[in-house]
GUGU-297001 format. One line per field, with one value per residue (C-alpha): x, y, z; residue in one letter. Coordinates in nm, 4 decimals, m for minus. Example, Ala and Ser with C-alpha at 12.3 -4.5 7.8 and 13.67 -1.06 7.14 Angstrom:
residues 2
u = [1.2300/1.3670]
v = [m0.4500/m0.1060]
w = [0.7800/0.7140]
type = [a/s]
This chain:
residues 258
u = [10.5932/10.4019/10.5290/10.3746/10.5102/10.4193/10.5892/10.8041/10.7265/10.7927/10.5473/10.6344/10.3685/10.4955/10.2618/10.3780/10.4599/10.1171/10.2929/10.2711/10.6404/10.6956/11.0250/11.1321/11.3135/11.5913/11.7504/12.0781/11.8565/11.8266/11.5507/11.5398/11.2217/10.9320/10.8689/10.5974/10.2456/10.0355/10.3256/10.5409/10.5724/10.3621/10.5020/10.4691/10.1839/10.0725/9.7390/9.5356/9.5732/9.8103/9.8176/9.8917/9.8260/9.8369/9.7157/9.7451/9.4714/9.3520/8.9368/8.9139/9.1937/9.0660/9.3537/9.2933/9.4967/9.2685/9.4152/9.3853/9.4310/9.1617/8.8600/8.8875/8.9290/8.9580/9.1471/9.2373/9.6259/9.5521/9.8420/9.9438/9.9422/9.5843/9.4278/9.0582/8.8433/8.6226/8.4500/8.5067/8.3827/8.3569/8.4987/8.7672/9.1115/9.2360/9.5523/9.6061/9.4708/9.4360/9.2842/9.0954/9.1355/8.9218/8.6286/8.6809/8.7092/8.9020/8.9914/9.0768/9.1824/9.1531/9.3914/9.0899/8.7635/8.6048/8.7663/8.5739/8.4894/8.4503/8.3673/8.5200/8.3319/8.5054/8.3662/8.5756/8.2793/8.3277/8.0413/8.0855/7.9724/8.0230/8.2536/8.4099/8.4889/8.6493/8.9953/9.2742/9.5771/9.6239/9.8298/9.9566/9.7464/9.7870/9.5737/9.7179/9.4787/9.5869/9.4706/9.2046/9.3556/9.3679/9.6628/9.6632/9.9027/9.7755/10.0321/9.9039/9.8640/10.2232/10.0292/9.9193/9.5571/9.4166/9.0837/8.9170/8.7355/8.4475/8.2877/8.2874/8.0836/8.2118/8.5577/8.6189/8.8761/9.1451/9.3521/9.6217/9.9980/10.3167/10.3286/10.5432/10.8945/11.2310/11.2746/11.2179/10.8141/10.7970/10.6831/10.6969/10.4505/10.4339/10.3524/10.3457/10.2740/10.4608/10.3059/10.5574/10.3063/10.5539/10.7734/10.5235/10.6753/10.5334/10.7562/10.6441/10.8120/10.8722/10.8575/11.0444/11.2689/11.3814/11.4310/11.2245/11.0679/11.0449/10.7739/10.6552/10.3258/10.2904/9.9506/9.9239/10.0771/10.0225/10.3186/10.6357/10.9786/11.2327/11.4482/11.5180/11.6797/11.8374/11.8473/12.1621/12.3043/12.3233/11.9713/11.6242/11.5224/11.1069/11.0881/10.7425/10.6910/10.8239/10.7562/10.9056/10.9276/10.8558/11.0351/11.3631/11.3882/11.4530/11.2893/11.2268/11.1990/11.1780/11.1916/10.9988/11.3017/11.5374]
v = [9.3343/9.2002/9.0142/8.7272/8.7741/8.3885/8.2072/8.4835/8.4700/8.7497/8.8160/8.9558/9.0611/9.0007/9.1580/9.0963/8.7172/8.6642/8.5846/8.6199/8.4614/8.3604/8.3378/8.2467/8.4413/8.2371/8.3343/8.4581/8.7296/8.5382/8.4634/8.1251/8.0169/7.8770/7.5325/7.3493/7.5467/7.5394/7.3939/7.6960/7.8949/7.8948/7.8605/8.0835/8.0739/8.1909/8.3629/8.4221/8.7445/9.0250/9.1037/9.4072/9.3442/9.0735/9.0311/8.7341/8.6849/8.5025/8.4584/8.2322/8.0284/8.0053/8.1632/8.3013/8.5174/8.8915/8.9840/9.2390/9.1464/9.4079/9.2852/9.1562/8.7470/8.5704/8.2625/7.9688/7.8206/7.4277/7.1536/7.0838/7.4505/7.4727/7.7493/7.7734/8.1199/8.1538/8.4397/8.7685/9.1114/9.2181/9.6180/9.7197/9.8297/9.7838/9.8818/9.7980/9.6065/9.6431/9.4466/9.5313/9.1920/9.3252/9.4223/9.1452/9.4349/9.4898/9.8453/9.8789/10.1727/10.2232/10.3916/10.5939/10.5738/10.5334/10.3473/10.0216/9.8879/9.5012/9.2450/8.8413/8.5682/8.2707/8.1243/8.3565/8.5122/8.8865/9.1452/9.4659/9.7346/10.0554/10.3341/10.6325/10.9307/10.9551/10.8692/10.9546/10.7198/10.6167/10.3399/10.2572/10.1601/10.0508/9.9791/10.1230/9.9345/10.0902/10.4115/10.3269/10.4728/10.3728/10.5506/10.6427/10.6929/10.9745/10.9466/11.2132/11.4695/11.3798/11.3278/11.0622/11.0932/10.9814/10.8596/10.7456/10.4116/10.4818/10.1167/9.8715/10.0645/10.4048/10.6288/10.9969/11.1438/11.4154/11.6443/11.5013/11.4490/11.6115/11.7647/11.7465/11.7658/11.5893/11.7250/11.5963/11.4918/11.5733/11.3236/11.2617/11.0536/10.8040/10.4545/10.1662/10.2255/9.9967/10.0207/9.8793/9.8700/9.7709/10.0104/10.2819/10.3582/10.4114/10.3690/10.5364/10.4033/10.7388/10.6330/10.9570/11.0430/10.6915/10.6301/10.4908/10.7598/10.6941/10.8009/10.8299/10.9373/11.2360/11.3247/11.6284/11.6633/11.3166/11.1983/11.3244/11.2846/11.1164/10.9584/10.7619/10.5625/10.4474/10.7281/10.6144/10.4517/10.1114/10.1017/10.0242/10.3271/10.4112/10.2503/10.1376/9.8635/9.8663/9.5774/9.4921/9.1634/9.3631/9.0746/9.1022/9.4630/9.3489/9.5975/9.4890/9.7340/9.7037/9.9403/9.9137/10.0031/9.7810]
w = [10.6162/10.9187/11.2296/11.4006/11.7613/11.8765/11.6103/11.5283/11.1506/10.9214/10.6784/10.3505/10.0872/9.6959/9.5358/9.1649/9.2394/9.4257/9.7154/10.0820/10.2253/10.5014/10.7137/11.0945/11.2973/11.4817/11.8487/11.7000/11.4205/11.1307/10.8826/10.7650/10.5418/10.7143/10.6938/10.9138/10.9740/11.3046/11.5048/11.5359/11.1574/10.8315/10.5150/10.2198/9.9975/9.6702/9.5841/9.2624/9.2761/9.2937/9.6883/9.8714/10.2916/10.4760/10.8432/11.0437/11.3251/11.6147/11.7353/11.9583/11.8805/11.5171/11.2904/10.9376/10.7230/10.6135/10.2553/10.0587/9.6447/9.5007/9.7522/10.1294/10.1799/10.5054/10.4304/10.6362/10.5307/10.6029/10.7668/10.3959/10.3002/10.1130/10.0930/10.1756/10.0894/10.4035/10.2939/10.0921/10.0813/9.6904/9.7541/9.5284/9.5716/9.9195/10.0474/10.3943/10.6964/11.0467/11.3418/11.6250/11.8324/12.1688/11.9510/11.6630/11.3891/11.1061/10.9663/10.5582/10.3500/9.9822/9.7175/9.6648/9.8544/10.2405/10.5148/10.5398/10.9515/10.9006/11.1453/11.1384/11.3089/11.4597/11.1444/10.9402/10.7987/10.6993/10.7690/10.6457/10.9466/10.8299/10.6486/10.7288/10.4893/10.1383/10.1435/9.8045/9.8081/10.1647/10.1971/10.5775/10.8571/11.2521/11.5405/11.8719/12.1475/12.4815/12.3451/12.1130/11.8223/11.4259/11.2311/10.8896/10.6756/10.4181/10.0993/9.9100/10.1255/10.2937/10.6717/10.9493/11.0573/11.3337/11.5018/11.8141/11.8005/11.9822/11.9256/11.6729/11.4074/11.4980/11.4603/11.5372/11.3648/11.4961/11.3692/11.1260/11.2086/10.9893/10.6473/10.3291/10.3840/10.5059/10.8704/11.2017/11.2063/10.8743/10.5329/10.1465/10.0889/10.4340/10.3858/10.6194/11.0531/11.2893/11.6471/11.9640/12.2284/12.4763/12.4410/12.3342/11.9805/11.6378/11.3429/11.0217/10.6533/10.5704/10.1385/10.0032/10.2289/10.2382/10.5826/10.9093/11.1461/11.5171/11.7534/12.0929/12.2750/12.4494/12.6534/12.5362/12.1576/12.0790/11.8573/11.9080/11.6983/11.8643/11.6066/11.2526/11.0678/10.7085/10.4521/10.3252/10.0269/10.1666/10.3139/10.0831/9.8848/9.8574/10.2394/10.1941/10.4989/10.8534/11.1896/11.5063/11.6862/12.0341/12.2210/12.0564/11.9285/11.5789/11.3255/10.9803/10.7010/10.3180/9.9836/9.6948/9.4507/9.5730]
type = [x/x/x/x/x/x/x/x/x/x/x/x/x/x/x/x/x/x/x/x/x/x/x/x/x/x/x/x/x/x/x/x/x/x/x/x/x/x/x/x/x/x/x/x/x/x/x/x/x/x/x/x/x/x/x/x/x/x/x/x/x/x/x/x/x/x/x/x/x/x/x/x/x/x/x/x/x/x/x/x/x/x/x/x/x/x/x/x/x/x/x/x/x/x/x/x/x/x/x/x/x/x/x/x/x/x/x/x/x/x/x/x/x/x/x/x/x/x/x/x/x/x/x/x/x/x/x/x/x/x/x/x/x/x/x/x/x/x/x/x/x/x/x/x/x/x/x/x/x/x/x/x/x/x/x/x/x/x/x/x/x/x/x/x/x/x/x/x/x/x/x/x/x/x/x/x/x/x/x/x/x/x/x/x/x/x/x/x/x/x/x/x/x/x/x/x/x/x/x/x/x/x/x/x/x/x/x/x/x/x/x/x/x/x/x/x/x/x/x/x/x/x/x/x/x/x/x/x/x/x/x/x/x/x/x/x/x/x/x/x/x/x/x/x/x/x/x/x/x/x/x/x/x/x/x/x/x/x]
């Protein structure tokens, strides 16, 4: 899931059904389905294609929706709900989005290939900048802007990586974060990355442990375990996406099993 923090929207990707749904967050904690578009929500919508990330963004007062469904589309979602394909990138199997809004950049990670640096016009034309590496099933990523730092989620090797954006073409990358296993700071096979800027937290879907890990920043170690949650019966097993609405403190996680 993904949260849109000015209409308080809750994006959910349905990736078998083609969809991405929509649903408003009320006052009292509730999600209701969204209804009306530009005003103050957007309502669902349904793509051609199977889709796996969905980022909502803003240039210049210009919205469009960055998707992933096997290449990279910029759509615009019209008054009556129409879809329009502004422009597309034609690079296979993307798994996750993530938006630089200072430098107008887009980050995108593959199941199995290099992390793609895009840029967006107020147009919502896509330019493909540069790429970084060779990536093998990564599958969560997040853009933390007050320290310049993209997080990835490594699934197969059970880690979160981490890099420096230098500027709009360029990324340095650290040392990775965690290894296999179900302790503190610890992964089996991480998935989506939640970033609360206001409060400084980064929430990790920790997939096969089947909980929520919680994070803060520390100068000199970087991330640092400071908590979790689900795990139990009652709570989604194969946690696979986490948000926060940073206003309210509601978190929003999901399972892929159930």
């Amino acid at each position: 899931p993904s949260f849109d923090h000015n209409r308080k929207i809750l994006h959910i990707i349905d990736p078998w059904n083609k969809y991405v749904r929509c649903f408003q967050l009320t006052s009292s904690g509730e999600l209701t389905t969204a209804l009306s578009i530009r005003e103050q929500s957007i309502s669902s919508f349904k793509l051609d294609k199977s889709v796996y990330s969905s980022q909502l963004i803003d240039i210049e007062g210009a919205e469009f929706f960055l998707v992933a469904i096997g290449e990279i589309q910029c759509l615009r979602v019209d008054d009556d709900n129409k879809i329009t394909v502004m422009s597309s990138l034609a690079v296979t199997c993307f798994s996750s989005i993530a938006w630089n809004p200072s430098l107008h950049v887009f980050y995108a990670c593959q199941f199995n290939g290099p992390l793609l640096i895009g840029k967006v016009s107020k147009d919502g034309v896509l330019t493909r900048l540069s790429s970084f590496g060779e990536l093998y099933y990564c599958s969560g990523l997040a853009y933390e802007p007050k320290r310049q730092l993209l997080l990835l989620s490594d699934t197969f090797d059970h880690c979160i990586r981490t890099f420096k954006v230098i500027d709009e073409c360029t990324i340095q990358e650290s040392r990775p974060f965690g290894h296999q296993g179900s302790g503190c700071g610890q992964f089996g096979s991480p998935r989506s990355i939640c970033i609360d800027e206001f409060r400084e937290l980064v929430f990790i879907a920790d997939y096969g442990n089947f909980r929520v890990q919680i994070f803060s920043w520390d100068g000199q170690m970087g991330l640092v375990y400071v908590g979790e949650f689900g795990g139990s019966c009652a709570d989604p097993h194969c946690t696979s996406g986490v948000c926060i609405d940073e206003e309210s403190g509601y978190i929003f996680y999901s399972g892929s099993c159930h």
